[in-house]
C-alpha positions as CSV (number, residue, x, y, z in Angstrom):
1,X,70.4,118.1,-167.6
2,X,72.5,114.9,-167.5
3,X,71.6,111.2,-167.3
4,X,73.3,111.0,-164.0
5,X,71.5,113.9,-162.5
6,X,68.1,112.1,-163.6
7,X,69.0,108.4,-162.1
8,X,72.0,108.0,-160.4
9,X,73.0,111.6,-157.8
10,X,71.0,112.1,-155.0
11,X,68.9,115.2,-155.2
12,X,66.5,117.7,-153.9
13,X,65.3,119.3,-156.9
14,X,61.4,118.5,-157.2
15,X,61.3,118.3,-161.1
16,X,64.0,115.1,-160.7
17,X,62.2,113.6,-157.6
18,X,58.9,114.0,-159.5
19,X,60.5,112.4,-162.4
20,X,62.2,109.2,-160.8
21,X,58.8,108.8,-158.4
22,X,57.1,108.1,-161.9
23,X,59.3,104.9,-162.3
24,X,58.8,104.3,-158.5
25,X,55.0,104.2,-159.3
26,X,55.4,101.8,-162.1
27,X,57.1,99.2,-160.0
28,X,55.1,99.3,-157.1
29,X,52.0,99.5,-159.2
30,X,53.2,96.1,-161.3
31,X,54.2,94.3,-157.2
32,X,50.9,95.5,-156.2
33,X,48.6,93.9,-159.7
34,X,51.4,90.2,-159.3
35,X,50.4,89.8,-155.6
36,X,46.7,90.6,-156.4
37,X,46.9,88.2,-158.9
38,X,48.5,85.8,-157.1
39,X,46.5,86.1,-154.2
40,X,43.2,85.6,-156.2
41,X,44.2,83.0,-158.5
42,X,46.8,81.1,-157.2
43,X,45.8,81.1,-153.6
44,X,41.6,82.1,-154.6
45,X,41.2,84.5,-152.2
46,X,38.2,87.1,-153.0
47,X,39.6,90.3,-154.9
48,X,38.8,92.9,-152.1
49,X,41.4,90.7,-149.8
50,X,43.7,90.4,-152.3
51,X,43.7,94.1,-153.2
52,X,44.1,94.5,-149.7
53,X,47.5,92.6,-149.7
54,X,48.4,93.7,-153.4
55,X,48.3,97.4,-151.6
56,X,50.5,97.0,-148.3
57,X,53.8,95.2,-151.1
58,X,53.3,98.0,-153.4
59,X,53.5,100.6,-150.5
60,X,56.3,98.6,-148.8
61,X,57.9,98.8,-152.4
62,X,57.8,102.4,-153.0
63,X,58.5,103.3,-149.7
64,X,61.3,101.1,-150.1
65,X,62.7,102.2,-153.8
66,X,61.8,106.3,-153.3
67,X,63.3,106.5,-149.6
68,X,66.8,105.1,-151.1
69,X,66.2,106.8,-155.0
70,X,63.7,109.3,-155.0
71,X,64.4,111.3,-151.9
72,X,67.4,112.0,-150.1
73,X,66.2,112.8,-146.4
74,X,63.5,112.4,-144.6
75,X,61.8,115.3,-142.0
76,X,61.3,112.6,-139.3
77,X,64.3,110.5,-138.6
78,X,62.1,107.8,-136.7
79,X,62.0,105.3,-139.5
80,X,58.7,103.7,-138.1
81,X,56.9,106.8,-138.1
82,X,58.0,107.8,-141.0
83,X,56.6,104.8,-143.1
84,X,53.2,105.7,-140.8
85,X,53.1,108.8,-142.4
86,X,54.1,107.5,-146.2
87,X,51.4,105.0,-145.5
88,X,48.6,107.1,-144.5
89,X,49.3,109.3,-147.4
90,X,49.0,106.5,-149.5
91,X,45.8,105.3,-147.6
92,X,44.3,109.1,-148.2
93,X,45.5,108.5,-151.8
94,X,43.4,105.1,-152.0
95,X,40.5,106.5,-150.3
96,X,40.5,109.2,-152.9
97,X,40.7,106.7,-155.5
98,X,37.6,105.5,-154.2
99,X,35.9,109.2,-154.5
100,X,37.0,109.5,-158.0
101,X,35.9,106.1,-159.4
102,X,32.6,106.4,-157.5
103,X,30.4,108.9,-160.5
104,X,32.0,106.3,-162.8
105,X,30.9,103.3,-160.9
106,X,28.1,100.8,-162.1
107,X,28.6,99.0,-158.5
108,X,30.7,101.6,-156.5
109,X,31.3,102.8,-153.1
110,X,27.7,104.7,-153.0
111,X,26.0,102.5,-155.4
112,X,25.5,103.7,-159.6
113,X,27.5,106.5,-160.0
114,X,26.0,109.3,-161.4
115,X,27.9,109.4,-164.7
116,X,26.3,106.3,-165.5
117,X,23.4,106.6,-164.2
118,X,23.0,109.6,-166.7
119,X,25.0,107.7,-169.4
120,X,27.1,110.7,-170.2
121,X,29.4,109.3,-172.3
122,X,26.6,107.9,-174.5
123,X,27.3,105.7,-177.3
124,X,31.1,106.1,-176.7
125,X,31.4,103.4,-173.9
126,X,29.3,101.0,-172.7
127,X,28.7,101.9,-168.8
128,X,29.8,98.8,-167.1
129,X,33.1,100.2,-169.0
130,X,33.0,103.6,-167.0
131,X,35.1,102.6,-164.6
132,X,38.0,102.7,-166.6
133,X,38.1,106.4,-167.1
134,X,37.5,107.3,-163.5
135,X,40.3,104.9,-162.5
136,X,42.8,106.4,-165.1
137,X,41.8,109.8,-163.9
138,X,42.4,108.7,-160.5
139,X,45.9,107.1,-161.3
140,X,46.8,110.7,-162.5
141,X,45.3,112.7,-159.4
142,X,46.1,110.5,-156.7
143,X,49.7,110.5,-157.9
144,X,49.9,113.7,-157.8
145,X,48.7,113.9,-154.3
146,X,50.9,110.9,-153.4
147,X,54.3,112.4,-154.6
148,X,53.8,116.6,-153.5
149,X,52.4,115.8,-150.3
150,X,55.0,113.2,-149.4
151,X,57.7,115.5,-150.9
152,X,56.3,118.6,-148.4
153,X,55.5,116.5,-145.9
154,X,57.8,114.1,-145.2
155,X,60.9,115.2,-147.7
156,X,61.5,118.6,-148.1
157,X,64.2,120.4,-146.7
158,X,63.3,123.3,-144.5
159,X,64.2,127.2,-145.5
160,X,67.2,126.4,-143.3
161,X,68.7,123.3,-144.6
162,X,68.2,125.0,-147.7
163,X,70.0,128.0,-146.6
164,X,73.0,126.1,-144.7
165,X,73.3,124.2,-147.7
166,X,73.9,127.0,-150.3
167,X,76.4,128.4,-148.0
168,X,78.3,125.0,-147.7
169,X,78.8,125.5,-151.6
């Protein structure tokens, strides 16, 4: 596999999408931490407001980056409804966040997680610390779910496409 194929040549093949969607992540994840930074100390607002901004410019950003890098063609050709349909995924994708952190939680969604509660991790981590693991679980779930259902969903050619495609060659 060449460098070109990896960053520069449109493509369809899931293993290269996948691949460039990992550096897609990493930007929109470092827009989305500045502006919740920003927004909490610069401008003091509380962190759940901030988060809330930090999350729409790192979705506008990946949107942005993996519609013009990552893939080549969208199913729906309304622009507009396709960002509503990136953007729910993504939304699913936060709300499982939310589920994941939650055993891990000292303050979470439903209260003490249950991980804590039962200090499984013993003397290994203190449990305020608990959090961390369930949010770096998360990351690697959640992307997962982000990128294969955005790539089926919204991105993958049909049997057809594929079909006409191969024929063209």
């Amino acid at each position: 596999m060449k460098l070109k194929e990896l960053f520069i040549s449109g493509t369809n093949n899931t293993f290269i999408q996948f691949f460039r969607s990992l550096f897609v992540g990493g930007i929109a994840t470092i827009a989305d931490m500045a502006v919740l930074i920003l927004c909490r100390e610069l401008f003091h607002m509380s962190e759940d407001i901030a988060a809330v901004f930090g999350f729409i410019v790192g979705l506008a950003v990946n949107y942005i980056i993996s519609t013009l890098w990552v893939f080549s063609k969208a199913k729906v050709k309304n622009r507009v409804l396709d960002f509503i349909v990136f953007a729910v995924i993504g939304i699913v994708g936060l709300g499982l966040t939310q589920l994941i952190i939650a055993p891990f939680a000292l303050d979470g969604i439903f209260g003490e997680g249950i991980l804590v509660n039962n200090a499984v991790f013993g003397s290994l981590l203190p449990t305020d610390k608990y959090y961390i693991i369930g949010k770096m679980l998360a990351v690697v779930l959640v992307y997962m779910w982000n990128f294969f259902a955005r790539k089926f969903l919204l991105y993958n050619k049909s049997e057809k496409e594929n079909f006409e495609t191969r024929e063209a060659s």
